[in-house]
C-alpha positions in Angstrom: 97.6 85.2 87.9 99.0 87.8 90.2 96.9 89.2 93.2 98.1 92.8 94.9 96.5 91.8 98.1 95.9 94.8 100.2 95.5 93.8 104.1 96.6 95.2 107.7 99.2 93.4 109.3 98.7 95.6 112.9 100.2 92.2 114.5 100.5 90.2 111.5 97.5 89.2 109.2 94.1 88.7 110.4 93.4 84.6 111.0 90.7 84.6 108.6 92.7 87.0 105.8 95.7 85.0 106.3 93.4 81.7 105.5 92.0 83.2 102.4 95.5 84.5 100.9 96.8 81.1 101.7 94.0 79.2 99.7 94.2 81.5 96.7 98.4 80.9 96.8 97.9 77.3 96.9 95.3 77.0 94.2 97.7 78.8 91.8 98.1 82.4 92.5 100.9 84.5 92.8 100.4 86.9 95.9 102.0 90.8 96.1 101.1 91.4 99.5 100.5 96.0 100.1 99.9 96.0 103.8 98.8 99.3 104.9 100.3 98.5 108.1 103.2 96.0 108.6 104.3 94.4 112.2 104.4 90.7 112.9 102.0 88.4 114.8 100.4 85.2 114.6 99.9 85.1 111.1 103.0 86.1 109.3 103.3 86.4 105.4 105.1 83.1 104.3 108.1 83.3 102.7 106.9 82.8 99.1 104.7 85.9 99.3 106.3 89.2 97.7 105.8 91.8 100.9 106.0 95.2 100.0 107.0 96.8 103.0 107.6 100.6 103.7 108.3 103.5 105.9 106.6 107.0 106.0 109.9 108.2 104.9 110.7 106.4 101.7 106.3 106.9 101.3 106.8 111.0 101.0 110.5 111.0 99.7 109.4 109.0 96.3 106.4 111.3 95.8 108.2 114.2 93.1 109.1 112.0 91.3 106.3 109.7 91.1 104.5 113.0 90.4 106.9 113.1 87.0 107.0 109.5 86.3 102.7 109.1 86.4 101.9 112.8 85.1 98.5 113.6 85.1 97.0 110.1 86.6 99.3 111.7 89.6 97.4 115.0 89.8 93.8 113.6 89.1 94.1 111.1 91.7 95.8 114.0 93.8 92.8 116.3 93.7 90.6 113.5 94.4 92.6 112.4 97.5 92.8 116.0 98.9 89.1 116.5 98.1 88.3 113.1 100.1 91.1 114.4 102.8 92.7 111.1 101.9 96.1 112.2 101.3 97.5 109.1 103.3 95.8 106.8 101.6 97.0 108.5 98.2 100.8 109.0 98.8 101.0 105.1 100.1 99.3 104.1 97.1 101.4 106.0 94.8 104.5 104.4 96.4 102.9 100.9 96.3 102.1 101.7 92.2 105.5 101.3 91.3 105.8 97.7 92.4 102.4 96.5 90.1 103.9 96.4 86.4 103.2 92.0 87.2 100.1 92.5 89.1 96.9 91.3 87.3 94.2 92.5 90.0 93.8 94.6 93.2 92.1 92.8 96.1 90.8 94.8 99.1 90.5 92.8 101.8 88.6 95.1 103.7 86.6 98.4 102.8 88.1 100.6 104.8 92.0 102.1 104.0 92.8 98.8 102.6 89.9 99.4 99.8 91.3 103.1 99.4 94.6 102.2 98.8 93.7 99.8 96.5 91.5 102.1 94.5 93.9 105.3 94.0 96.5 102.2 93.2 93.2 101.7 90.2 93.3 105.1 89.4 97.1 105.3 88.8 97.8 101.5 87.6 94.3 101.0 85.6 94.0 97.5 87.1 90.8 95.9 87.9 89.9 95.9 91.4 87.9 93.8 93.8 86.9 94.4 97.5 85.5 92.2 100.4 83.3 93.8 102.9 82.9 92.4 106.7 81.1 94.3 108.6 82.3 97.1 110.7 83.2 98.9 107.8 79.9 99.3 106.8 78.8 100.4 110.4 81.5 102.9 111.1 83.7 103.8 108.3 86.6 106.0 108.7 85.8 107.7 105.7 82.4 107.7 104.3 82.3 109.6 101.5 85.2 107.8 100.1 84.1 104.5 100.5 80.8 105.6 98.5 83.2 106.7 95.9 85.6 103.6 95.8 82.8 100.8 95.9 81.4 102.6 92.8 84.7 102.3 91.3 85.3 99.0 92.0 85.0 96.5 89.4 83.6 93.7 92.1 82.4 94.0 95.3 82.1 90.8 97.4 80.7 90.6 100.8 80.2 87.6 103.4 76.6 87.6 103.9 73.0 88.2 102.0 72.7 90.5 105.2 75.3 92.8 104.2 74.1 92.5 100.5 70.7 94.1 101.5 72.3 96.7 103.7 75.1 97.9 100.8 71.5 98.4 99.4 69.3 100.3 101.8 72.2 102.1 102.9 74.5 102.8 100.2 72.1 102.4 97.1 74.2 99.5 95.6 72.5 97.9 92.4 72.4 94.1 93.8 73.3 92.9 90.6 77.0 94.2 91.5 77.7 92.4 95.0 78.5 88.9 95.4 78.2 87.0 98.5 81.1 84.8 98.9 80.9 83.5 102.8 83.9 83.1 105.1 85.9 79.6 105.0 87.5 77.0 106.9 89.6 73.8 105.3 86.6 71.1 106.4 89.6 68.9 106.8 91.9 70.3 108.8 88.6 71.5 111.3 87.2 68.4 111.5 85.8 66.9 114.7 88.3 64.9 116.1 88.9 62.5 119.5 92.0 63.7 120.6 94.1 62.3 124.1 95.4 65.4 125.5 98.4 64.9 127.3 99.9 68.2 129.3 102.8 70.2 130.5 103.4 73.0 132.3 107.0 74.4 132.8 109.4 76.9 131.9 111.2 75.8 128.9 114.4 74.0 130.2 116.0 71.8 129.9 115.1 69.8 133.3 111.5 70.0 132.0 111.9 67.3 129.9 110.0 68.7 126.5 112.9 67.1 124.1 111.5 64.0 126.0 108.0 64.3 125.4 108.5 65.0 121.6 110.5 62.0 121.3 108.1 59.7 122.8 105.3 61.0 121.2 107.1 60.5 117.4 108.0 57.5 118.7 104.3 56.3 119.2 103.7 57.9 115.7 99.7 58.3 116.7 97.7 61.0 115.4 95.0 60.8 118.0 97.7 62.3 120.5 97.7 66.1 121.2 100.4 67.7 123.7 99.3 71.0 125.1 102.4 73.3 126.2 101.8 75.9 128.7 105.4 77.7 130.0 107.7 80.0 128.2 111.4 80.8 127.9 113.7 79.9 130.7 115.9 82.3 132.1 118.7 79.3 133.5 121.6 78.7 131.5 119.7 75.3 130.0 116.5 77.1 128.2 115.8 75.1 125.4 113.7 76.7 122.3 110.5 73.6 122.5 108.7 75.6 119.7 111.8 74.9 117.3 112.2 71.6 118.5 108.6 70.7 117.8 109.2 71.9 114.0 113.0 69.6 114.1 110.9 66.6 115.1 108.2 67.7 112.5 105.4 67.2 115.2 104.4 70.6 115.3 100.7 69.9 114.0 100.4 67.4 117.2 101.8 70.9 119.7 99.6 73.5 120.7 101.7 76.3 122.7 99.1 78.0 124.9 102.0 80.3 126.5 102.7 81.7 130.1 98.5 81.1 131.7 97.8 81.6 135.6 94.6 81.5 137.3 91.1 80.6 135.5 93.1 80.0 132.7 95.7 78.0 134.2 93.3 75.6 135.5 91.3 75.5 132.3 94.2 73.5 130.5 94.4 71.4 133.7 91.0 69.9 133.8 90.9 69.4 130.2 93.6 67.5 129.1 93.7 63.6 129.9 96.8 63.4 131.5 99.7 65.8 133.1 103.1 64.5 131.9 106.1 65.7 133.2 109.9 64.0 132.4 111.9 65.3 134.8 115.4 64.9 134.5 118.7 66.1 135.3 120.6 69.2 133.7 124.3 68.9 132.5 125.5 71.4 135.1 124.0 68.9 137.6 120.5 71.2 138.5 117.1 68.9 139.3 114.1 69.4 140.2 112.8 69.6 144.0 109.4 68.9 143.8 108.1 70.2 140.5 105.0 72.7 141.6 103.0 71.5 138.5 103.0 68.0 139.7 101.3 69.2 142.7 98.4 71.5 140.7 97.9 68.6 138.2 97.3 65.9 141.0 95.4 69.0 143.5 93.1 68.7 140.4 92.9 64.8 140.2 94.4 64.2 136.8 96.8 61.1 136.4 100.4 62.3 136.4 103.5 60.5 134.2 106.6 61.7 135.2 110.3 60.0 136.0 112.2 58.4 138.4 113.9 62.0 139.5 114.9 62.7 143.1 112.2 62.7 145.5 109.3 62.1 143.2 108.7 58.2 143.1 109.0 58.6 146.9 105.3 60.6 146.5 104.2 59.2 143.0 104.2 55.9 142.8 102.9 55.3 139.3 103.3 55.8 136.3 106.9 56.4 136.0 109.6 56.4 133.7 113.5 56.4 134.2 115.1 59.9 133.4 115.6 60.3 129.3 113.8 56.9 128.7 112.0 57.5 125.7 111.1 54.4 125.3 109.4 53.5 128.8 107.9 56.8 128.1 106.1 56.0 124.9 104.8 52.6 126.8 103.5 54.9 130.0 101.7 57.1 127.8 100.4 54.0 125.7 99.2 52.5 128.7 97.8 55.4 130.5 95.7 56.0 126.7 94.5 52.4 127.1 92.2 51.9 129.9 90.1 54.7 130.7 89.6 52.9 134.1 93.1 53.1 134.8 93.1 56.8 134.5 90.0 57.0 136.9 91.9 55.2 139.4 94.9 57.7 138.9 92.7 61.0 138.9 91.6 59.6 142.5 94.8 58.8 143.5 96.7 62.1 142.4 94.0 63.6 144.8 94.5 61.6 147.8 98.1 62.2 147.3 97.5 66.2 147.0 95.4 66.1 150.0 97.7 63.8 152.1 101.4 65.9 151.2 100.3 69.4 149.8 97.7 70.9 151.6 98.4 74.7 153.1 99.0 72.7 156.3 102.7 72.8 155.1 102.3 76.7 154.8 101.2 76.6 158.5 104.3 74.5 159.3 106.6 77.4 157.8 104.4 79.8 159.9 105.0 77.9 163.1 108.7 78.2 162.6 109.6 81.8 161.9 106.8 82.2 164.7 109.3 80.5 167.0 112.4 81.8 165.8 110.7 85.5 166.2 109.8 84.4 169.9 113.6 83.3 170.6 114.7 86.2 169.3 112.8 89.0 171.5 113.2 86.8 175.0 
């Protein structure tokens, strides 16, 4: 079976769209994707999918001839469209009907364009059509009279709750008998409640950061219960490092969540709930460190336990746990151990504080002030 999925892809696919699409795929069906609107985003089409993309110019350009090609399914679906002052939704779906000869049924996602696309595609293809309806578009559709007129020629009509049953009813006069409720999904497995040890880090992605390290020591330990949280984004120094690809190199990508560039509430979400803050500093070809890695400072301000390396002046503040510079190895062990005794990482989180409050309080700030204060006085006498 062949599905002509019609969907939005405004920034990509909708999560829950994307989930579905994937599901029927992987149970066996061949998926034509028609997106009514096609940018990237989170949820991008995978490979396997046929996309049919399109611009407004090859849409309108294509329309004479389709006109000659369809004959009078053309002009009746025409005159319905400009009597519905759906003319958009007619021309796309006249340019999306000449990619359908292998399709075996039209799925509207949703009941808005998507669903009236998908039924002048039915008028000109004579496919069967199904649509799901969420919720919105049976609040505020951008085309009422339409809808009314595409639900009663669809062959199907799903929606997501007996709620939404009962209203198609009350509000649209749709027989019962013709609505299915098929809820929304989730794969039980893969959202499963899980203990998970939450290690951390915050950086810009270069190479000094230490990521390639991280990755390595966590597929070295080979555990599932490990989860690495990456807040940061691309580097602008000459040693940026792509740590999204690497994660998919190292096939470790389901163990990675990239949370992006955060600051503020945010920022200090990710701080107080992972277990530890790792950070494996180390030195850059061109011969860049570190000076005293700001994150190290907000991690241990917060009184989380810290694993980081043997790099310039931090074992002179932090005197455990540590690893030497690129040693995956003593890595893995520090993370092992720091996972094993959840007393050990109480006595850290108390320790990180103490060390915040005895090196990195704003008393430093009022150092700085103190000097430019006396250089401004030397200058004026």
């Amino acid at each position: 079976m062949r599905i002509g999925v019609f969907a939005s892809m405004k920034k990509g696919l909708e999560h829950f769209i994307f989930r579905e699409v994937t599901f029927l795929n992987q149970s066996g069906a061949e998926i034509s994707l028609f997106p009514t609107k096609h940018r990237l985003g989170l949820y991008n089409p995978p490979s396997n999918w046929d996309v049919r993309r399109w611009s407004a110019f090859s849409v309108v350009v294509c329309q004479p001839l389709l006109a000659i090609l369809l004959g009078r399914r053309y002009w009746r679906a025409f005159r319905q469209a400009l009597d519905h002052r759906a003319l958009g939704d007619f021309f796309l779906a006249a340019y999306f009907s000449r990619s359908m000869h292998d399709v075996d049924v039209l799925y509207a996602t949703f009941g808005d364009h998507k669903l009236f696309v998908a039924y002048f595609c039915k008028l000109l293809t004579d496919k069967p059509l199904a649509v799901t309806l969420h919720a919105y578009e049976l609040y505020a559709n951008p085309n009422r009279r339409l809808f009314e007129t595409a639900l009663a020629g669809c062959d199907q009509i799903i929606t997501v709750s007996e709620y939404n049953r009962e209203l198609l009813g009350e509000k649209f006069g749709i027989d019962s008998d013709r609505i299915e409720v098929v809820r929304l999904s989730v794969d039980l497995e893969e959202y499963r409640p899980r203990e998970k040890f939450v290690i951390l880090i915050v950086g810009y992605f270069v190479y000094r950061k230490g990521h390639e390290v991280l990755f390595q020591a966590l597929r070295k330990l080979g555990r599932k219960d490990i989860e690495v949280w990456v807040v940061g984004g691309p580097g602008a120094e000459s040693d940026a490092v792509d740590v999204e690809a690497l994660a998919r190199e190292m096939k470790i990508e389901s163990q990675v969540a990239f949370f992006g560039m955060l600051r503020g509430p945010a920022l200090k979400a990710v701080y107080r709930a992972c277990d530890v803050f790792c950070l494996p500093c180390r030195t850059a070809a061109n011969g860049v460190a570190e000076g005293f890695p700001t994150v190290l400072i907000e991690a241990m301000a917060l009184g989380k336990p810290v694993i980081t390396s043997r790099h310039v002046e931090i074992p002179r503040i932090i005197k455990e746990i540590l690893a030497d510079e690129n040693d995956v190895d003593g890595l893995a062990k520090a993370i092992e151990l720091a996972m094993s005794s959840s007393a050990l990482r109480e006595r850290l989180s108390g320790q990180s504080r103490e060390v915040a409050e005895e090196f990195f309080s704003t008393s430093n700030v009022a150092k700085t002030g103190k000097i430019l204060a006396a250089l401004a006085s030397a200058k004026t006498r």
